[in-house]
One Martini backbone bead per residue (centre of mass of N, CA, C, O) as a GRO file, in nm:
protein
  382
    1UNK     BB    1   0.093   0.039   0.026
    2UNK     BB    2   0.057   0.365  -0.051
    3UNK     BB    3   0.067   0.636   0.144
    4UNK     BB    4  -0.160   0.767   0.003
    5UNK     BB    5  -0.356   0.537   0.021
    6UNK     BB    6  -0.377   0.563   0.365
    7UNK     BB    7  -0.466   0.877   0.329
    8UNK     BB    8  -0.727   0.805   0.273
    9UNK     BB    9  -1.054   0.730   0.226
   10UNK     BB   10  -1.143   0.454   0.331
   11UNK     BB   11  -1.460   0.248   0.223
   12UNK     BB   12  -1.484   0.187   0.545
   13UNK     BB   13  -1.516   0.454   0.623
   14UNK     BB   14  -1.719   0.596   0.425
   15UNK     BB   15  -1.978   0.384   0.455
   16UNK     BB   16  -2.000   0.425   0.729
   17UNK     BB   17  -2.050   0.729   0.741
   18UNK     BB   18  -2.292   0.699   0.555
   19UNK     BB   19  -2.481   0.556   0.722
   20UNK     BB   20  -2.456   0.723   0.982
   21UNK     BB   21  -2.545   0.992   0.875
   22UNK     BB   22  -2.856   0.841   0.799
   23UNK     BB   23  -2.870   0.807   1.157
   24UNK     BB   24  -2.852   0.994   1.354
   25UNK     BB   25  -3.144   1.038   1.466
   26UNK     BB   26  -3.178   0.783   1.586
   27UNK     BB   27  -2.896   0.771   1.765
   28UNK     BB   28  -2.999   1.031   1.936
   29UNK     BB   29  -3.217   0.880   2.113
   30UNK     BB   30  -3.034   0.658   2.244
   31UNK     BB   31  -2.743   0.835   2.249
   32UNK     BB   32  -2.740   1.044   2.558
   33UNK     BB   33  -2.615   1.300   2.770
   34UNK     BB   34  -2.875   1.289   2.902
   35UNK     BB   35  -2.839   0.988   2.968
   36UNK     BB   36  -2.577   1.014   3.130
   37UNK     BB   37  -2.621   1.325   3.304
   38UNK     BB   38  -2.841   1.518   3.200
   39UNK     BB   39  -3.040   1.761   3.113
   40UNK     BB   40  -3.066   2.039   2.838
   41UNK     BB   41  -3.046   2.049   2.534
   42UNK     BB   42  -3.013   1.971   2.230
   43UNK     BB   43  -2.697   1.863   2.264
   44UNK     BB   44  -2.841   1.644   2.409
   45UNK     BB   45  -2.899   1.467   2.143
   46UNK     BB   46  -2.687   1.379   2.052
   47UNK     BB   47  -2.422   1.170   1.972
   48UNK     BB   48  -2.245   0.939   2.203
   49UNK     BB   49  -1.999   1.032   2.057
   50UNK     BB   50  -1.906   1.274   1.930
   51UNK     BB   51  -1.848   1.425   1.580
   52UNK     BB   52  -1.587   1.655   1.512
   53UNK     BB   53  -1.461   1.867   1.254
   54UNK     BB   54  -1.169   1.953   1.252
   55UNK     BB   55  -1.160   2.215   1.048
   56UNK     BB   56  -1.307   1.987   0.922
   57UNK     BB   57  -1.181   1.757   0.678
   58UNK     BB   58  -0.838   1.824   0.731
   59UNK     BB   59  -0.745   1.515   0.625
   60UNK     BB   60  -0.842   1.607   0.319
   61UNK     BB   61  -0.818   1.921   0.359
   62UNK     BB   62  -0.798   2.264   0.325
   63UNK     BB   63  -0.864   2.410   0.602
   64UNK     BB   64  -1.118   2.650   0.633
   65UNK     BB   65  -1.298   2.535   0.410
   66UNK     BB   66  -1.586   2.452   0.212
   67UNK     BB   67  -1.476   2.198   0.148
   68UNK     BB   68  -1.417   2.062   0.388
   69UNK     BB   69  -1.699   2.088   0.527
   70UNK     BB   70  -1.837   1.947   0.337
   71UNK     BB   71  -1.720   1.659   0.356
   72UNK     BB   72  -1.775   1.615   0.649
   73UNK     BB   73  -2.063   1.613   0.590
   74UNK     BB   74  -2.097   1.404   0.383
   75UNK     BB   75  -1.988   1.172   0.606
   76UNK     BB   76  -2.164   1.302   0.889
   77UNK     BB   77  -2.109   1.468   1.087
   78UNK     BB   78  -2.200   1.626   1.375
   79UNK     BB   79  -2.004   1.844   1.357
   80UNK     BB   80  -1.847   2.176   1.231
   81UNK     BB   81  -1.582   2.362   1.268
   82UNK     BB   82  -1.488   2.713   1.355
   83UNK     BB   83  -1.261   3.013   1.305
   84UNK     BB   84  -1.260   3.355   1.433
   85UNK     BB   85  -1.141   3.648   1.237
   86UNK     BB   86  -1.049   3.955   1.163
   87UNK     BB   87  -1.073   4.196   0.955
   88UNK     BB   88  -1.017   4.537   0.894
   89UNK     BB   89  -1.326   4.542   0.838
   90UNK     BB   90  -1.489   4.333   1.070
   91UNK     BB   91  -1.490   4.059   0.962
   92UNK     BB   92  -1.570   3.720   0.940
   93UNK     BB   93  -1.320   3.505   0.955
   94UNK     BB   94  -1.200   3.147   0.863
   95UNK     BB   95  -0.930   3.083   1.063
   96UNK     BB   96  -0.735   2.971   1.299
   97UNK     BB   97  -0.553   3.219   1.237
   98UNK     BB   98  -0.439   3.548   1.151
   99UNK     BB   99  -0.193   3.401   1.034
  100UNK     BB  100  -0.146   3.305   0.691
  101UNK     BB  101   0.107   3.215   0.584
  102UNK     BB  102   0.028   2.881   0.567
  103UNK     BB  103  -0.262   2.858   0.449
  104UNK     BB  104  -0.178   3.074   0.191
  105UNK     BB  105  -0.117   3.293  -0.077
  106UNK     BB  106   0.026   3.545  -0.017
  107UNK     BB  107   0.331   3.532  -0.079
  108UNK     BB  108   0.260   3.543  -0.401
  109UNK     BB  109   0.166   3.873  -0.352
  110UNK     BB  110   0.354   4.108  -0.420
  111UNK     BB  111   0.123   4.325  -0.346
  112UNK     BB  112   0.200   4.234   0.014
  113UNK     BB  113   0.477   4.249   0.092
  114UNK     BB  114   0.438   4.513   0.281
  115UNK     BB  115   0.252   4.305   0.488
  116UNK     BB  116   0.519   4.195   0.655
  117UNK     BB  117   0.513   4.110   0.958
  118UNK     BB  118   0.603   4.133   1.380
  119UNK     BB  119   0.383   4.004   1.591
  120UNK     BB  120   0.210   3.986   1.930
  121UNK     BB  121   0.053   3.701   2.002
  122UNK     BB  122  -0.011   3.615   2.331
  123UNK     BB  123   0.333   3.652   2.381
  124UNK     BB  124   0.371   3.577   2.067
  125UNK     BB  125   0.578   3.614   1.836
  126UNK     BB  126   0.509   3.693   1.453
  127UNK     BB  127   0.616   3.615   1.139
  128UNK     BB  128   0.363   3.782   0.891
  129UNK     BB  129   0.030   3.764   0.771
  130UNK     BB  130  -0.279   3.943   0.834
  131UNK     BB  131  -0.573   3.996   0.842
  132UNK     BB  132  -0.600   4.273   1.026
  133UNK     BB  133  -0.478   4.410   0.739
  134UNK     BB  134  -0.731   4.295   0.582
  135UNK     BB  135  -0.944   4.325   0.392
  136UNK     BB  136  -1.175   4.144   0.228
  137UNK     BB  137  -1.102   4.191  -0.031
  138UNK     BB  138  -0.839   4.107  -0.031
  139UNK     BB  139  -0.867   3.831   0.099
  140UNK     BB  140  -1.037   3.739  -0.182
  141UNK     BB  141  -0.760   3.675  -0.346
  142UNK     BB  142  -0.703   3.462  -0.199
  143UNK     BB  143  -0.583   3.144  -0.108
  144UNK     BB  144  -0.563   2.825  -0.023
  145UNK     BB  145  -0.388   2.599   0.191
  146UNK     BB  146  -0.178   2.344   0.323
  147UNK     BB  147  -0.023   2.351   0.654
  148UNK     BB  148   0.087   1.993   0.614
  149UNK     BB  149   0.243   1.898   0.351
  150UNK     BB  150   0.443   1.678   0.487
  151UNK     BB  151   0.201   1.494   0.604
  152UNK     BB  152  -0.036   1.595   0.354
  153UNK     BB  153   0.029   1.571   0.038
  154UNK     BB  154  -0.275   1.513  -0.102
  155UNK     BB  155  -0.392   1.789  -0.041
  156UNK     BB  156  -0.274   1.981  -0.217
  157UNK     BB  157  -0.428   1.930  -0.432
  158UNK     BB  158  -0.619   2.145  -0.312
  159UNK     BB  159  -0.505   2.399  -0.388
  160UNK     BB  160  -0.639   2.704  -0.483
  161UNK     BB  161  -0.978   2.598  -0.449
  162UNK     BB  162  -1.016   2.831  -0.241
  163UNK     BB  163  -1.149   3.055  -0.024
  164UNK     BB  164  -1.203   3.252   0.246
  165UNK     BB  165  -1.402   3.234   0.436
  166UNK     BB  166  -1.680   3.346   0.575
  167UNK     BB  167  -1.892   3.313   0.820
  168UNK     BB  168  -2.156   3.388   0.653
  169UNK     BB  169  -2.085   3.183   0.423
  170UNK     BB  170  -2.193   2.932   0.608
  171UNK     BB  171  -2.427   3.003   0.739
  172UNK     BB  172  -2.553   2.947   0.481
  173UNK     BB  173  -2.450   2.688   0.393
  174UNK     BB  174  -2.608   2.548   0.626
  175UNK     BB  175  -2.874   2.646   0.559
  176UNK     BB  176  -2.909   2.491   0.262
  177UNK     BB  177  -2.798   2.190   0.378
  178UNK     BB  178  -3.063   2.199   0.563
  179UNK     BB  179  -3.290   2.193   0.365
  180UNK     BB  180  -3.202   1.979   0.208
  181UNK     BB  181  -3.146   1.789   0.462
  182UNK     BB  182  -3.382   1.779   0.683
  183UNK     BB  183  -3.158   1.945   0.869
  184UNK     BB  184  -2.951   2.043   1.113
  185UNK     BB  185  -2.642   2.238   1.108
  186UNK     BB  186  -2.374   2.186   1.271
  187UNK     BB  187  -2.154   2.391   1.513
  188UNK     BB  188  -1.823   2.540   1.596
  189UNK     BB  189  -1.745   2.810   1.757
  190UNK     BB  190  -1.415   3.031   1.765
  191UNK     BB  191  -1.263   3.237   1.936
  192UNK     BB  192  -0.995   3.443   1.845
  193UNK     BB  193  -0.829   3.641   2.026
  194UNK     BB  194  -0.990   3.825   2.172
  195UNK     BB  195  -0.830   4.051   2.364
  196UNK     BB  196  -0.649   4.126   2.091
  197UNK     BB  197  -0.910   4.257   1.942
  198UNK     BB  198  -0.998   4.430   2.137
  199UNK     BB  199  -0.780   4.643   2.137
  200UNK     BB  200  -0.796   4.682   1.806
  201UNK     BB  201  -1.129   4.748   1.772
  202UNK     BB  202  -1.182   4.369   1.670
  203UNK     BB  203  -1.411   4.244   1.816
  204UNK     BB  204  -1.616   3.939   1.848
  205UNK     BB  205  -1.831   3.887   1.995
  206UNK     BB  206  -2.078   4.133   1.831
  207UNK     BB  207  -2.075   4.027   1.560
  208UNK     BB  208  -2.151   3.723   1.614
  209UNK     BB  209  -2.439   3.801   1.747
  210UNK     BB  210  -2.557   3.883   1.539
  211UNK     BB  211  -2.545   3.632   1.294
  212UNK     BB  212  -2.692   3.434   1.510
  213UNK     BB  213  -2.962   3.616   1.492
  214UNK     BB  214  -3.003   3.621   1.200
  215UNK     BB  215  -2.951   3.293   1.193
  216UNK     BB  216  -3.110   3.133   1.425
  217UNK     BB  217  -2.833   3.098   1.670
  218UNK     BB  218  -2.894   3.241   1.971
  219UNK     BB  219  -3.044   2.953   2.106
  220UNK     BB  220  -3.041   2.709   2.319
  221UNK     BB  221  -3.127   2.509   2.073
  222UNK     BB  222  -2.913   2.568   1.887
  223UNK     BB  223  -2.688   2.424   1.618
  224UNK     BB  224  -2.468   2.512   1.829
  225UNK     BB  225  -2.117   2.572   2.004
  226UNK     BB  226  -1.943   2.800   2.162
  227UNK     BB  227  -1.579   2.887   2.178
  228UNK     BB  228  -1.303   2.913   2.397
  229UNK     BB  229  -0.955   2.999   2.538
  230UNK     BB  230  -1.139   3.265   2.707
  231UNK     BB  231  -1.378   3.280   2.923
  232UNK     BB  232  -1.479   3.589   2.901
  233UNK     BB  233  -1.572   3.510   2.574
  234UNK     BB  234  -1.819   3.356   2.684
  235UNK     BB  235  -1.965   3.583   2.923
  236UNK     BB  236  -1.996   3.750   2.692
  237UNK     BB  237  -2.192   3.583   2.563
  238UNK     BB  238  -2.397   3.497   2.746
  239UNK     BB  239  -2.496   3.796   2.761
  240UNK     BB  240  -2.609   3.830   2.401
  241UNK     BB  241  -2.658   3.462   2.391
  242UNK     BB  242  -2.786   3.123   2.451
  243UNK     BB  243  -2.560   2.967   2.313
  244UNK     BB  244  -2.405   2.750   2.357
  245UNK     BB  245  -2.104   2.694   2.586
  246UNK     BB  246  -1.702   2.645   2.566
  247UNK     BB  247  -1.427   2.560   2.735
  248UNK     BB  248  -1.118   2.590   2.667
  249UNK     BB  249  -0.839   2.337   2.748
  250UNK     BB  250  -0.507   2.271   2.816
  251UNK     BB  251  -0.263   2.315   3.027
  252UNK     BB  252  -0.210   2.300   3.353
  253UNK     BB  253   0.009   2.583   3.335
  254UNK     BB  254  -0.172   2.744   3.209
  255UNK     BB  255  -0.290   3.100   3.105
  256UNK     BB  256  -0.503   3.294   3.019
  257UNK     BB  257  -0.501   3.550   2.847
  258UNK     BB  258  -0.719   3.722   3.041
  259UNK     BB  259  -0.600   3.672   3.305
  260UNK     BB  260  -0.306   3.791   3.246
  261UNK     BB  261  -0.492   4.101   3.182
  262UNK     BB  262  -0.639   4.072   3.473
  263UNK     BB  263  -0.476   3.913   3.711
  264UNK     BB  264  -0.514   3.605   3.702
  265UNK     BB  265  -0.411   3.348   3.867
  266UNK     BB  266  -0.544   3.136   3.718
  267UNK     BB  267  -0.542   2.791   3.593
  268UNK     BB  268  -0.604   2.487   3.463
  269UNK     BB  269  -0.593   2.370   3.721
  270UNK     BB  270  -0.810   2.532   3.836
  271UNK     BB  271  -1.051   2.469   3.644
  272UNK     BB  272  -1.046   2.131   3.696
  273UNK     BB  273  -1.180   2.156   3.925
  274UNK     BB  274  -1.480   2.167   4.107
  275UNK     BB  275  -1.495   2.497   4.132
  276UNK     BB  276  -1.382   2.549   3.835
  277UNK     BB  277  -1.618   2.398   3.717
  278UNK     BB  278  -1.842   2.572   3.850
  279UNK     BB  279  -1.791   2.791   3.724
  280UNK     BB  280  -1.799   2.752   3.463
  281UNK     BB  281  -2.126   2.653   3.498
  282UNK     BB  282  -2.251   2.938   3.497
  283UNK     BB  283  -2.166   3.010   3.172
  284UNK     BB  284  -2.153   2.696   3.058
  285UNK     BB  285  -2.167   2.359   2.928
  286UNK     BB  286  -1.844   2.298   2.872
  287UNK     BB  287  -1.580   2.173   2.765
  288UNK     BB  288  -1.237   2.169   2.626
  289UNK     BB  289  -0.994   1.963   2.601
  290UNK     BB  290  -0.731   1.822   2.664
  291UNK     BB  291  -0.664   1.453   2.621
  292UNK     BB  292  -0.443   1.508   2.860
  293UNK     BB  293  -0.660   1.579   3.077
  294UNK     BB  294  -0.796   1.272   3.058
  295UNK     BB  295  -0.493   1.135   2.915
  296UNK     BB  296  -0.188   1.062   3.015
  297UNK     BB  297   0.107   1.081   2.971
  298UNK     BB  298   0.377   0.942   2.984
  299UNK     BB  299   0.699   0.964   2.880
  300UNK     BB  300   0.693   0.709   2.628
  301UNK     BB  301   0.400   0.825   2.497
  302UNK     BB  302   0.176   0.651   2.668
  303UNK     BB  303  -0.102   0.576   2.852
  304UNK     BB  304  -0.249   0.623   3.147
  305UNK     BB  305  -0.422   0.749   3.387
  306UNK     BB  306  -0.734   0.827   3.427
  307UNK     BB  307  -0.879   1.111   3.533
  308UNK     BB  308  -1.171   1.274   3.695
  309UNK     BB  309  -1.280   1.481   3.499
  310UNK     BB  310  -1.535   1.363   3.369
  311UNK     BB  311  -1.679   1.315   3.675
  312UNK     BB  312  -1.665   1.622   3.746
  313UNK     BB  313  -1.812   1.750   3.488
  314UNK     BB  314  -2.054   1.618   3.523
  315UNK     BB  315  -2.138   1.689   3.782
  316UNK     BB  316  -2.169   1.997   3.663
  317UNK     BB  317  -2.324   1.956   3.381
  318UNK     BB  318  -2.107   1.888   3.190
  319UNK     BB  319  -1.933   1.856   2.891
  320UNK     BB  320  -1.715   1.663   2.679
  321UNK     BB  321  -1.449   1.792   2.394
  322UNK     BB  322  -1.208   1.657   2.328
  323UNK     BB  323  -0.860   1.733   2.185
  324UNK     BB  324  -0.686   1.569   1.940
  325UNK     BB  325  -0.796   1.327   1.667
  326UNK     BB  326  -0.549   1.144   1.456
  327UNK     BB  327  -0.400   0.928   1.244
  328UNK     BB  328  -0.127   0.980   1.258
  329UNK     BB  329   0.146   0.865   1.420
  330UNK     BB  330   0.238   1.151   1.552
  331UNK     BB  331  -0.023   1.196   1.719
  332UNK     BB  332  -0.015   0.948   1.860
  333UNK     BB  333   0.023   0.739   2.095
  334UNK     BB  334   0.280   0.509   2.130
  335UNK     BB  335   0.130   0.250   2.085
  336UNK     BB  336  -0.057   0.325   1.831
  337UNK     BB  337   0.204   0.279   1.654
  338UNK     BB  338   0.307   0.228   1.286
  339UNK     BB  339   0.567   0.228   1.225
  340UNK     BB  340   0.811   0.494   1.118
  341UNK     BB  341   0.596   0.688   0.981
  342UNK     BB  342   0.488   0.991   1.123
  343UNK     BB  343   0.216   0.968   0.820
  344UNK     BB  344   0.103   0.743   0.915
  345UNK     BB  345  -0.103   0.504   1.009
  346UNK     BB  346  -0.247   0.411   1.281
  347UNK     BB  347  -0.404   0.282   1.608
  348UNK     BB  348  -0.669   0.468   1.620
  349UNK     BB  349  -0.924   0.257   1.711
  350UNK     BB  350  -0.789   0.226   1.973
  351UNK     BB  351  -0.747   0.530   2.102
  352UNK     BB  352  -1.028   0.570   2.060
  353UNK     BB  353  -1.153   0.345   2.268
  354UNK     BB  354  -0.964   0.452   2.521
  355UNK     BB  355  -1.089   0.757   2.543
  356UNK     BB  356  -1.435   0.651   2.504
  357UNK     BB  357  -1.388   0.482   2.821
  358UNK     BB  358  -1.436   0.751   3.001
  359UNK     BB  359  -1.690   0.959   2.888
  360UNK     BB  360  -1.676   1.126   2.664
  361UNK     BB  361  -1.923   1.316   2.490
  362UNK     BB  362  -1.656   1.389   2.231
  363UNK     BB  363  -1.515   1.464   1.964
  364UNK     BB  364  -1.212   1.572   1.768
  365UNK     BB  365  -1.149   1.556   1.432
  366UNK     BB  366  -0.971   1.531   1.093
  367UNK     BB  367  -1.123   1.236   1.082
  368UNK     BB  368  -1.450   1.173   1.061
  369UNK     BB  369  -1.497   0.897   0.928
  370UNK     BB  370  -1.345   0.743   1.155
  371UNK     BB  371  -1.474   0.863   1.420
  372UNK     BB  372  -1.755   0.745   1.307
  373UNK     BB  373  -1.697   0.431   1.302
  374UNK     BB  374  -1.574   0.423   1.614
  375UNK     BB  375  -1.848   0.499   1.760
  376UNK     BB  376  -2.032   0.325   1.658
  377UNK     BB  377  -1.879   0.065   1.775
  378UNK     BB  378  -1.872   0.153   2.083
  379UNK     BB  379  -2.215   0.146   2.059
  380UNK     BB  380  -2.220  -0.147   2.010
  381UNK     BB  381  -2.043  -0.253   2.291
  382UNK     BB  382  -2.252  -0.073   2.494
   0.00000   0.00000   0.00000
């Protein structure tokens, strides 16, 4: 089997979501949130383990492209995740980061080349092109490109086959593709660096809080999910909009960056103690965890002991989303890894096994279909 044919989706994988795709309601009746721990709300309707498209189905399209987005779907996934930054005139763009450096052509357009500079975001300094120095106009003469083509040699293939999509663009394609599949298109979306944006004078939070009330993503009902990695821009969408709200949390000795802006001595160890869960759940309805916090790696890079994290955040009425799993050998667990190559695919749904065994609520996944066969036998043996 050569390198590429295994990191395509192979047929039993998409197979198996095709089938998920057209049965989610049917096992979201019975396989739900809400009967592992209680509460209401849509989201608590999902299929548990949910599968969330980690920026669409960015193992096999290059990320936040309504490319990767639609694969995602058509694969069958249950949410699919959006990040956004704003454009210089106010527009919310899908990118991971607002440094576009790697994800664009930005780079070979003479007219761009003196707005290549070095700035610091979030205390990491960054030399290279940002949203925020572009009109939209501007930035929709750029294409997308694969972020780690060493990685995904086979993405590279639809490089400069997409532009930039706004958030507003997204919306329509969910509305659209929710009126042809009758049935609401789940979304996952994460203001990125907002205290970073909101000091440049372009908030994130209240332009986004307009566009879900435009599209009727407003309510505590509605299938979308609002997250970020600093809890207070989650407390300001709280008071906006009624949507479901998810706090991101990285390692133990991180400090997000609003508490080091405003001075909050608070770490995620202290987040994800009782008293922080318990405050998290005053304003947000999950958390979004790294794996490593629900299970820690040893040393040799195996799975050691899981936490009580996801004990812990269930009595608080929080759901689990943590992040990311992927196919590559290089992301995975150091035993669930094959061969030497460290693009090469290992045993993923080991991992999934594994991970799915603490009781997480859903996981992110860069391949949906992957994920999506792998809860699915999950839910088949339990």
């Amino acid at each position: 089997m050569t390198q590429g044919a295994h990191r395509s989706p192979g047929r039993r994988t998409v197979l198996g979501a095709a089938v998920l795709g057209s049965a989610a309601l049917s096992v979201g009746a019975s396989s739900t949130a809400a009967q592992a721990h209680g509460g209401s709300g849509a989201y608590r309707r999902l299929p548990v383990p949910t599968v969330i498209a980690h920026r669409g189905a960015s193992g096999y399209r290059p990320e936040h492209t309504l490319g990767s987005y639609q694969l995602a779907l058509d694969m069958g996934a249950d949410v699919i995740e959006q990040d956004l930054v704003p454009t210089k005139d106010g527009h919310l763009v899908c990118r991971h980061e607002n440094d576009i450096t790697g994800t664009t052509d930005v780079a070979d357009h003479p007219e761009f080349a003196s707005r290549k500079t070095t700035k610091t975001v979030d205390g990491t300094a960054l030399t290279g092109w940002f949203t925020e120095d572009f009109t939209l106009a501007e930035l929709k003469t750029l294409r997308a490109k694969e972020r780690i083509p060493g990685t995904r040699q086979e993405n590279t293939l639809y490089d400069g086959r997409w532009a930039v999509p706004t958030f507003e663009e997204v919306l329509r394609w969910a509305q659209q593709e929710g009126r042809r599949r009758r049935r609401p298109i789940w979304l996952y979306v994460e203001t990125k660096h907002p205290t970073y944006f909101r000091q440049l004078g372009l908030p994130l939070e209240e332009p986004l809080a307009k566009l879900l009330r435009r599209y009727g993503r407003h309510g505590a009902d509605s299938p979308t999910f609002l997250q970020s990695f600093e809890p207070t821009s989650m407390r300001r969408m709280a008071k906006l909009v009624a949507t479901p709200r998810v706090v991101l949390l990285w390692t133990p000795d991180d400090r997000p960056w609003d508490f080091r802006e405003s001075g909050d001595p608070r770490t995620v160890a202290d987040l994800i103690t009782p008293d922080g869960l318990k405050w998290i759940a005053s304003f947000a309805q999950g958390i979004g965890p790294l794996l490593d916090l629900v299970v820690p790696k040893d040393k040799d890079g195996t799975l050691g002991k899981p936490t009580t994290l996801v004990r812990d955040a269930h009595a608080k009425g929080l759901v689990l989303h943590p992040y990311t799993m992927r196919n590559e050998n290089s992301f995975l667990p150091a035993e669930f890894r094959r061969g030497t190559d460290p693009a090469a695919y290992g045993d993923v749904f080991g991992a999934y096994e594994a991970y799915f065994a603490t009781g997480i609520d859903g996981i992110f996944t860069d391949q949906p279909d992957t994920g999506l066969l792998a809860a699915a036998e999950y839910r088949g043996r339990h």
